[in-house]
N, CA, C and O atoms as a printed pandas DataFrame, in Angstrom:
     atom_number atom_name residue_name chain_id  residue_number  x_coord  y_coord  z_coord
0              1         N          UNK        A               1    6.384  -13.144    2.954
1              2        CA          UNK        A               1    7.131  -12.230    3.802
2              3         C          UNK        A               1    6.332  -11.963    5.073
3              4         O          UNK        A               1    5.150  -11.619    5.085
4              5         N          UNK        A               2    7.192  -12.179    6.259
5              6        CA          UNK        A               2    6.094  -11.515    7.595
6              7         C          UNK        A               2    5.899  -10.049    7.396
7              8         O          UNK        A               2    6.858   -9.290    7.250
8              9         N          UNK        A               3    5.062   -9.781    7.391
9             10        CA          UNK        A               3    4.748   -8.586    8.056
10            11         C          UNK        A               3    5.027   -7.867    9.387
11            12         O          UNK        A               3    4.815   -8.606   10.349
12            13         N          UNK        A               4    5.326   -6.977    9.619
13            14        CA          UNK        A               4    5.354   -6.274   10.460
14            15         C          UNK        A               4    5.016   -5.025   10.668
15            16         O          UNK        A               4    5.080   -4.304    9.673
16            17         N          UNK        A               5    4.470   -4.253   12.248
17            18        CA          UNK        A               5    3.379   -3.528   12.282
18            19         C          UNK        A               5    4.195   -2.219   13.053
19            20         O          UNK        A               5    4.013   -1.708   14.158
20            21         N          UNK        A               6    4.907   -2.002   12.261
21            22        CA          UNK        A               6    6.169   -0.856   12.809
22            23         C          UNK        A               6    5.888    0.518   12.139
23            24         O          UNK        A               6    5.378    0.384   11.027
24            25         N          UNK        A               7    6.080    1.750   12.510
25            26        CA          UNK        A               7    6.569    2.571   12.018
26            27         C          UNK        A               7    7.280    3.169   10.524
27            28         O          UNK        A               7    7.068    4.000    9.640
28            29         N          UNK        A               8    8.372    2.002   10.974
29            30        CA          UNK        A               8    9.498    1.926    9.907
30            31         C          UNK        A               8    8.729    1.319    8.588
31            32         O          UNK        A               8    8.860    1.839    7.480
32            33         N          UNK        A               9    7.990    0.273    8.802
33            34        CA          UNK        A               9    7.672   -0.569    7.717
34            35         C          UNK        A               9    6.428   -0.087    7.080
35            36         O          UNK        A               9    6.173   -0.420    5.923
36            37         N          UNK        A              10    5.637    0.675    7.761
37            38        CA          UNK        A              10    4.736    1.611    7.045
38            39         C          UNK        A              10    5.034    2.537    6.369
39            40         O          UNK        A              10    4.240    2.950    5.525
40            41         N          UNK        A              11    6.254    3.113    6.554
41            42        CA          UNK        A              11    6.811    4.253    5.827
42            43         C          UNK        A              11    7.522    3.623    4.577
43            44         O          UNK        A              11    7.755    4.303    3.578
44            45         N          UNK        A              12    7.932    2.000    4.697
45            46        CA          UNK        A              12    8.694    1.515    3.511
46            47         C          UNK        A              12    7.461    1.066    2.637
47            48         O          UNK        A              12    7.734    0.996    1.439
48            49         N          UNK        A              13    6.244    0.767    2.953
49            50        CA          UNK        A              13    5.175    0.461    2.484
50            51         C          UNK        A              13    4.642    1.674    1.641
51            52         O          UNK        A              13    4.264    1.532    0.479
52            53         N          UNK        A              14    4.638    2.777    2.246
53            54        CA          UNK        A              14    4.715    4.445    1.920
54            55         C          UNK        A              14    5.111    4.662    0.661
55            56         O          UNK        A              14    4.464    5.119   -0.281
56            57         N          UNK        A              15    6.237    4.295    0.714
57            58        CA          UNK        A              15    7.311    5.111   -0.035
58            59         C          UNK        A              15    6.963    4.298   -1.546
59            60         O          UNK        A              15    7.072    4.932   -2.595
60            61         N          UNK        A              16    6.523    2.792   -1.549
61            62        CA          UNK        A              16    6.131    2.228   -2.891
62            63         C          UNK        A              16    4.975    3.464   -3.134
63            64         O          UNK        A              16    5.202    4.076   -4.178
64            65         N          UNK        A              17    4.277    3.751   -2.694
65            66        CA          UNK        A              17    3.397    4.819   -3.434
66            67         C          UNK        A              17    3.838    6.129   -3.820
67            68         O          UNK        A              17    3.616    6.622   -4.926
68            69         N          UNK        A              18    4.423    6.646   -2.950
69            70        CA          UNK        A              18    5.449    7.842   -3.089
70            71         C          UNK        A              18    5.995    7.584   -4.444
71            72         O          UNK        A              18    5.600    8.347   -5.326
72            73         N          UNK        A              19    6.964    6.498   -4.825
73            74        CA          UNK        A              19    7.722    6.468   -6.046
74            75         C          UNK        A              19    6.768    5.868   -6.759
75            76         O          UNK        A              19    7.517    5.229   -7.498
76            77         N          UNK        A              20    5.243    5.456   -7.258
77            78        CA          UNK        A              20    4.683    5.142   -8.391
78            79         C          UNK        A              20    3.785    6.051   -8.792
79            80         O          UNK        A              20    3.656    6.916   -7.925
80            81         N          UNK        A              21    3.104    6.233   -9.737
81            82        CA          UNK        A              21    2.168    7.318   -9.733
82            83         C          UNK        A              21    1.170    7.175   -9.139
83            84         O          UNK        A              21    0.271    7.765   -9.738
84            85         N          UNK        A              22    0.732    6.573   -8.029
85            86        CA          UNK        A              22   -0.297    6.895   -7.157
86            87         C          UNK        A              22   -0.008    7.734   -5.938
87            88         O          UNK        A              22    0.947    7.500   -5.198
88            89         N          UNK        A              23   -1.036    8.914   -5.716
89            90        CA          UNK        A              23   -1.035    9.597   -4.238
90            91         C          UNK        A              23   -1.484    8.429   -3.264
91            92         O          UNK        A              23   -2.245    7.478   -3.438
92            93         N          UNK        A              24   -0.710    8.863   -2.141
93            94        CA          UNK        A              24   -1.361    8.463   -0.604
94            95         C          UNK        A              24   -1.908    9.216   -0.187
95            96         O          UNK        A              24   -1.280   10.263   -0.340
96            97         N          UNK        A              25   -3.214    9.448    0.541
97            98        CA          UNK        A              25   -3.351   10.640    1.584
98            99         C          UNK        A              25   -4.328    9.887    2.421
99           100         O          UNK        A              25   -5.130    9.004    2.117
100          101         N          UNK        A              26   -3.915   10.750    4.109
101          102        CA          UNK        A              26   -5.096   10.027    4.811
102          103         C          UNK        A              26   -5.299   11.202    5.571
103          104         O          UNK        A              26   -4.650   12.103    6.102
104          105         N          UNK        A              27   -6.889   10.689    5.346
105          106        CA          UNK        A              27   -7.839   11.792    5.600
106          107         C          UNK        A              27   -8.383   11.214    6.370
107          108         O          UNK        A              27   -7.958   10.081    6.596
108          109         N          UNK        A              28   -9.826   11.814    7.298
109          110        CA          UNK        A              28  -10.644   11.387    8.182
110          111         C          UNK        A              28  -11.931   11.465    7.281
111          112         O          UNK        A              28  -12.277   12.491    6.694
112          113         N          UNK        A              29  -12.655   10.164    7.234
113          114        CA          UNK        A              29  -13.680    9.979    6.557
114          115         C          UNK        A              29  -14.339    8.516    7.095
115          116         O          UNK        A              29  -13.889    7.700    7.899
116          117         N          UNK        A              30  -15.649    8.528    6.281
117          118        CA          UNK        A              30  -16.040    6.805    6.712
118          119         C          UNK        A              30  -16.825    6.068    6.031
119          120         O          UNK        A              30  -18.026    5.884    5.835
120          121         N          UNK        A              31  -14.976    5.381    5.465
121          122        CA          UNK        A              31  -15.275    4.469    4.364
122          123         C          UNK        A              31  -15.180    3.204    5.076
123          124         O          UNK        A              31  -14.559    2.817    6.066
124          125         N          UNK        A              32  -16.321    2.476    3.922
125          126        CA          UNK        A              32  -16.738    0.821    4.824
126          127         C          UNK        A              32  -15.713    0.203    4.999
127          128         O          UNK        A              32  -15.505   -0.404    6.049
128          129         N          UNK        A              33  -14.680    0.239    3.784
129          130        CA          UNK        A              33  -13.301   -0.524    4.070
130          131         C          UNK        A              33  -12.447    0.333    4.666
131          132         O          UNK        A              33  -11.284   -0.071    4.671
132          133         N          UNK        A              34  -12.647    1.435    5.195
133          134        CA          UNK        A              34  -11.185    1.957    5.707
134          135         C          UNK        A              34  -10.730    2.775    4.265
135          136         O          UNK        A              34   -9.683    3.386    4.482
136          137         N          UNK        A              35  -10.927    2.850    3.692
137          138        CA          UNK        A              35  -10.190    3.326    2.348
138          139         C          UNK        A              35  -10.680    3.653    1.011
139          140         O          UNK        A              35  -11.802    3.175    0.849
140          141         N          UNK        A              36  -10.307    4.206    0.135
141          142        CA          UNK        A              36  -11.122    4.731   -0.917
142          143         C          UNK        A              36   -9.870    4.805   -1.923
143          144         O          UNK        A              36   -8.719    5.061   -1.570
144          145         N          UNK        A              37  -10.417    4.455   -3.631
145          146        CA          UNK        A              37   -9.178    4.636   -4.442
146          147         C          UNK        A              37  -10.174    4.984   -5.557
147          148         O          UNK        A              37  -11.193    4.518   -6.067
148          149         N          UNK        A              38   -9.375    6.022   -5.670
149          150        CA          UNK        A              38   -9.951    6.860   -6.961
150          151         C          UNK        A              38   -9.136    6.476   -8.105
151          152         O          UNK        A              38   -8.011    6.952   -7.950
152          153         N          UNK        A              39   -9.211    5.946   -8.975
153          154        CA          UNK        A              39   -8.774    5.055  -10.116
154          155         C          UNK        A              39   -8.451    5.599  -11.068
155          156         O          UNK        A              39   -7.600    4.980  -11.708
156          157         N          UNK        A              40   -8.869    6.858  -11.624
157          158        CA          UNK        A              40   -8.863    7.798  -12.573
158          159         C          UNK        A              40   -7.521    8.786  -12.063
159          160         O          UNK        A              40   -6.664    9.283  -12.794
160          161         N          UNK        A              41   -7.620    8.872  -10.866
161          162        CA          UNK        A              41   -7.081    9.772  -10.676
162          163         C          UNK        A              41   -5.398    9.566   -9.824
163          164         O          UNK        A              41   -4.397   10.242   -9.586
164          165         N          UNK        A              42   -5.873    8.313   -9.622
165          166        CA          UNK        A              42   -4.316    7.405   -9.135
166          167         C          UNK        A              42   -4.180    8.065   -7.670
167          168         O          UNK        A              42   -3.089    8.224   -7.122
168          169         N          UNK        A              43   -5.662    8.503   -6.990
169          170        CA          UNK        A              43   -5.658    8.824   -5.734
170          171         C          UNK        A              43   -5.877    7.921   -4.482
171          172         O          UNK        A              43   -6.847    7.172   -4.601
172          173         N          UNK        A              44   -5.287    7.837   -3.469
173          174        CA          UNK        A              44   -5.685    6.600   -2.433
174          175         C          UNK        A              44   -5.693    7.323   -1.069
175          176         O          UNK        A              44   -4.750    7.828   -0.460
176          177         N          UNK        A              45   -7.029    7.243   -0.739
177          178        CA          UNK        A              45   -6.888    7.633    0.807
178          179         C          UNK        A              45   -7.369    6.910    1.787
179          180         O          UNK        A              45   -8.401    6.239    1.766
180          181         N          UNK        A              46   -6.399    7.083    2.902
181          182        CA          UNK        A              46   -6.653    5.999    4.287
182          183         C          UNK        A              46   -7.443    6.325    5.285
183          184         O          UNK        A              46   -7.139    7.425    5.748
184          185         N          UNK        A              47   -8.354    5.809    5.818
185          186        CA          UNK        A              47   -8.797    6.404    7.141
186          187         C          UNK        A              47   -7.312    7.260    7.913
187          188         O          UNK        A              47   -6.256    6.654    8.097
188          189         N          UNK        A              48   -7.473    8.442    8.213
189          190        CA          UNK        A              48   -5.896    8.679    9.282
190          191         C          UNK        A              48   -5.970    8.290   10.767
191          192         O          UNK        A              48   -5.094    8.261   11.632
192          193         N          UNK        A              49   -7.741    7.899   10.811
193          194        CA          UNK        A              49   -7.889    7.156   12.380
194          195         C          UNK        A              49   -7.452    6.095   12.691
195          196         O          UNK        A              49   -7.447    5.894   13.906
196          197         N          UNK        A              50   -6.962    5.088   11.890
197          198        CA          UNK        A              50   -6.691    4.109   11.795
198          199         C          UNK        A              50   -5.390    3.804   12.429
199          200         O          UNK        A              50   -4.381    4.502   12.324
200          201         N          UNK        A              51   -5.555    2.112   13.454
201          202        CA          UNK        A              51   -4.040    2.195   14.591
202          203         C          UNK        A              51   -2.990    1.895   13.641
203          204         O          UNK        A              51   -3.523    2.071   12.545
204          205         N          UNK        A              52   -2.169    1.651   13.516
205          206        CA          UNK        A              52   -0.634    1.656   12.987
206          207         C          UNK        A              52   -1.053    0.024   11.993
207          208         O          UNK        A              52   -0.706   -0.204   10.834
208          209         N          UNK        A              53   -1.877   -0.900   12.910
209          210        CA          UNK        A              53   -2.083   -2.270   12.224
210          211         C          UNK        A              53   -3.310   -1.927   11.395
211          212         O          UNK        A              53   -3.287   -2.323   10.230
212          213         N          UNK        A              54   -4.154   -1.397   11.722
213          214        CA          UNK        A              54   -5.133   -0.991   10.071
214          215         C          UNK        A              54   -4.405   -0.291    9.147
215          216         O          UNK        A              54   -4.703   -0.493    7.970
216          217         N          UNK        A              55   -3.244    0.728    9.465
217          218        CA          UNK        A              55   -3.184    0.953    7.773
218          219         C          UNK        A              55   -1.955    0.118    7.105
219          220         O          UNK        A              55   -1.758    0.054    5.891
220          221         N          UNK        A              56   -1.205   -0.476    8.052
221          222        CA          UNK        A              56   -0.395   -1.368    6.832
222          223         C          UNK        A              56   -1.430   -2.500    6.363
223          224         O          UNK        A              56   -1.094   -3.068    5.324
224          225         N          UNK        A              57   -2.705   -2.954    6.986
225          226        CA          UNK        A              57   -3.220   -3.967    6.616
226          227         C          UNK        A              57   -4.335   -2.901    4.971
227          228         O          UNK        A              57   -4.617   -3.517    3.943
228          229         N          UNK        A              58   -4.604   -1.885    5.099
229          230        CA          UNK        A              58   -5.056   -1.296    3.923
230          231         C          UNK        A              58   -4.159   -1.179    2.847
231          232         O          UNK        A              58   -4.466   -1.441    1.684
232          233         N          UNK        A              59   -2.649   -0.645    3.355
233          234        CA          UNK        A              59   -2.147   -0.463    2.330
234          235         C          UNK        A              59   -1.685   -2.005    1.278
235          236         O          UNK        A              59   -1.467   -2.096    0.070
236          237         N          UNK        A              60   -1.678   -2.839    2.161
237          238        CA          UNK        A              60   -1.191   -4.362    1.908
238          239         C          UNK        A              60   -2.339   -4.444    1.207
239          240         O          UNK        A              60   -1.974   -4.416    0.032
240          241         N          UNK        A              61   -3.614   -4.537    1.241
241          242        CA          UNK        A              61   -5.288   -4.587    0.512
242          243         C          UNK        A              61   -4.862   -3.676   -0.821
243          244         O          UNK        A              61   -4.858   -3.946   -2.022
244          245         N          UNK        A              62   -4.575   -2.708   -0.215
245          246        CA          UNK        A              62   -4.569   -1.774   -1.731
246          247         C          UNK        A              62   -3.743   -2.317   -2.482
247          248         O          UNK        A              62   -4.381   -2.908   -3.353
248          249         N          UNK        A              63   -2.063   -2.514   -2.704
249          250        CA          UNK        A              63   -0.981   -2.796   -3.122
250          251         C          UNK        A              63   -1.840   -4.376   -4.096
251          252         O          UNK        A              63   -1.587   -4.492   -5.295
252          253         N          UNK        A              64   -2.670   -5.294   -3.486
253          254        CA          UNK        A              64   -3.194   -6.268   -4.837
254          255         C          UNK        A              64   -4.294   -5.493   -5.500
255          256         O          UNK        A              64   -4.788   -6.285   -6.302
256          257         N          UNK        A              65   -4.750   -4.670   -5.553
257          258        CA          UNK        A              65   -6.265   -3.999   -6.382
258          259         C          UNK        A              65   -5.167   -3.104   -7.174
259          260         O          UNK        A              65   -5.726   -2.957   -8.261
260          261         N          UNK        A              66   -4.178   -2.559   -7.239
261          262        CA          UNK        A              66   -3.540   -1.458   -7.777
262          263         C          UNK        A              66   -2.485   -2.265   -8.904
263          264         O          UNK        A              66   -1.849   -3.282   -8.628
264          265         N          UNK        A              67   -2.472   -1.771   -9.823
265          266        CA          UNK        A              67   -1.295   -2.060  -10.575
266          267         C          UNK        A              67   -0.209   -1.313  -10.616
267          268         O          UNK        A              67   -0.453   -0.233  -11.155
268          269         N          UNK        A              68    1.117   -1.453  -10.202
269          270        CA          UNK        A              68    1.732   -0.575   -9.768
270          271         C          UNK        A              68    3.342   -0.922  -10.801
271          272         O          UNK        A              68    3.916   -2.010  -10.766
272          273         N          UNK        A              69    3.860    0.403  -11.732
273          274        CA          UNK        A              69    4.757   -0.030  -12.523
274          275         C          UNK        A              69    6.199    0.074  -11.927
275          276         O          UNK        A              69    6.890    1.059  -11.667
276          277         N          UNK        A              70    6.424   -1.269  -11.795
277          278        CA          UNK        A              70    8.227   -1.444  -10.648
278          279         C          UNK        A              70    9.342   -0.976  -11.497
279          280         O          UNK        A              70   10.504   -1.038  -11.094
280          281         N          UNK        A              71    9.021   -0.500  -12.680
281          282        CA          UNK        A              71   10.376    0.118  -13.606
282          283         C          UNK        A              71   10.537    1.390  -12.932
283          284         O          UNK        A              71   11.685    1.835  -12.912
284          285         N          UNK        A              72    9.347    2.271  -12.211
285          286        CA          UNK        A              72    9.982    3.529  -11.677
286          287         C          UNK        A              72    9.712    3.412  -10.060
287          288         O          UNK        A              72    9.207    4.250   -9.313
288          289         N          UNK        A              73   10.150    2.264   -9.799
289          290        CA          UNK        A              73   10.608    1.397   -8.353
290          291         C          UNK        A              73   12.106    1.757   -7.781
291          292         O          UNK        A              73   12.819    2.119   -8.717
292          293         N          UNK        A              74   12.648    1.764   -6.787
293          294        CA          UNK        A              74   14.386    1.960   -6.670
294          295         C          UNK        A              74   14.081    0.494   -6.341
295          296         O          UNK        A              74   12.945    0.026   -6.276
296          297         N          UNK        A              75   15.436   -0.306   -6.105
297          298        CA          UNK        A              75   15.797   -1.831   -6.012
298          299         C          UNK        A              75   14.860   -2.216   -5.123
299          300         O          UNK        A              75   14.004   -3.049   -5.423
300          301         N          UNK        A              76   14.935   -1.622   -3.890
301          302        CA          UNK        A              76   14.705   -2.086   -2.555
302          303         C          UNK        A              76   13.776   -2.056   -2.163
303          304         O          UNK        A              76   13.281   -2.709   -1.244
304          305         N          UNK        A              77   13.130   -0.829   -3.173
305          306        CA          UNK        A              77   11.226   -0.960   -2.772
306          307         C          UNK        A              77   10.716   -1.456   -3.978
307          308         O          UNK        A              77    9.487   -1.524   -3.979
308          309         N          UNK        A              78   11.211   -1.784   -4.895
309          310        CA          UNK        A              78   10.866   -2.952   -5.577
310          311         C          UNK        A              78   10.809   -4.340   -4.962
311          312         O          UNK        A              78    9.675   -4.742   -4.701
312          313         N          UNK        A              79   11.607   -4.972   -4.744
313          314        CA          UNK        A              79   11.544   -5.868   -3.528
314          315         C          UNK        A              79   10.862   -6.163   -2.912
315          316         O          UNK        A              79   10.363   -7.277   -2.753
316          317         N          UNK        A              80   10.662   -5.077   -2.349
317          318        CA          UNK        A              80    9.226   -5.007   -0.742
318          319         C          UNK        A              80    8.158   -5.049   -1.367
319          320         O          UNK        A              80    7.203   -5.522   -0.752
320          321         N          UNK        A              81    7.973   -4.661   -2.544
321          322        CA          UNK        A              81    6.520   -4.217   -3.169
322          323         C          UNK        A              81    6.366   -6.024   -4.113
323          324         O          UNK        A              81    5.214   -6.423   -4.281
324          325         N          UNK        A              82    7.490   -6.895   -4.610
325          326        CA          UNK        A              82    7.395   -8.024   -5.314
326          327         C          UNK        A              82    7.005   -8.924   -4.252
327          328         O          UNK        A              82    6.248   -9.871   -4.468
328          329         N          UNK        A              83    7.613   -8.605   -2.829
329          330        CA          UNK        A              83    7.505   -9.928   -1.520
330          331         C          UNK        A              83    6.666   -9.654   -0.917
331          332         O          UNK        A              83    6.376  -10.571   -0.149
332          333         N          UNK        A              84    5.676   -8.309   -0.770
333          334        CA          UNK        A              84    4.522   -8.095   -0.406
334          335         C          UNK        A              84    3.068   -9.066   -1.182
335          336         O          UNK        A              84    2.331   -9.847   -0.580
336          337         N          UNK        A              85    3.002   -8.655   -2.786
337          338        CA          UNK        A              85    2.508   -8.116   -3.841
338          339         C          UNK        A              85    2.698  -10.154   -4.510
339          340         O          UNK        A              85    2.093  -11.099   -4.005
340          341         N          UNK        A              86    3.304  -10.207   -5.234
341          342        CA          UNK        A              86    3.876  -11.117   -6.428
342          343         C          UNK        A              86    3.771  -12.509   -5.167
343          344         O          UNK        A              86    3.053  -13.491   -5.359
344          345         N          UNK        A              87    4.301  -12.394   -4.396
345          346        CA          UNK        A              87    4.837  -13.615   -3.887
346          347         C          UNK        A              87    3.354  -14.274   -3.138
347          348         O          UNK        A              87    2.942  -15.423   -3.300
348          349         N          UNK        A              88    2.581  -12.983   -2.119
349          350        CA          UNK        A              88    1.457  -13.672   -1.718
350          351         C          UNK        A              88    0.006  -14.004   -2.527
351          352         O          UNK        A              88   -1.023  -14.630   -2.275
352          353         N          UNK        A              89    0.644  -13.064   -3.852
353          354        CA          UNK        A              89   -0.336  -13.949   -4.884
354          355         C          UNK        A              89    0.074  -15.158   -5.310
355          356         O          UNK        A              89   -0.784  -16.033   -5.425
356          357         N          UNK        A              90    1.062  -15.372   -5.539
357          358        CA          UNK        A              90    1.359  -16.608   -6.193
358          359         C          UNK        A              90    1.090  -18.223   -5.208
359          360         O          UNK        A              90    0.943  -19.373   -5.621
360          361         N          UNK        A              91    1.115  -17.593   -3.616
361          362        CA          UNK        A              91    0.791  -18.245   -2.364
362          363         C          UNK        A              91   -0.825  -18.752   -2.147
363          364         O          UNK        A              91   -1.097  -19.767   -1.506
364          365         N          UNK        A              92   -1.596  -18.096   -2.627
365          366        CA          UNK        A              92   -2.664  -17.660   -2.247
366          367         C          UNK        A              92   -3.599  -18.579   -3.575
367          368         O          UNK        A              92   -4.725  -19.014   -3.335
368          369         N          UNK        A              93   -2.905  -18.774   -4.991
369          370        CA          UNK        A              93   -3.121  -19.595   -6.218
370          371         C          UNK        A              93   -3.287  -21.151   -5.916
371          372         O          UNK        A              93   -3.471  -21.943   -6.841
């Protein structure tokens, strides 16, 4: 799937976390990668300094380190999260 470095598509990128049990939050901090995931706690936070193309490129980083369950997915961000997720692993094999 292309990517794209929009607004819109960060918020659809968003929203897979929103509906799984992991938090998003972005905070101001300084982590080597831009990002920090607390594993225990199903917490993920972003640099919030970060331009519009660092955090879909974190959240895209995070989305393969995370296991994320698509049964409490709606259709469409299931989708986004399989053509993100599933497809550029299987690319990448």
């Amino acid at each position: 799937m292309e990517i794209k470095y929009t607004p819109a598509f960060l918020s659809k990128m968003e929203d897979i976390f929103a509906e799984s049990d992991h938090f998003l939050r972005y905070e101001k901090g300084n982590f080597k990668s831009g990002y920090c995931i607390l594993k225990e706690k199903k917490v993920i936070i972003v640099n919030k300094y970060f331009s519009l193309e660092g955090k879909v490129n974190c959240l895209l980083e995070i989305l393969k380190q995370i296991v994320v369950d698509t049964q409490k997915l709606s259709e469409k961000t299931a989708q986004l999260y399989e053509s993100l997720v599933v497809k550029e692993t299987i690319t990448q094999e």
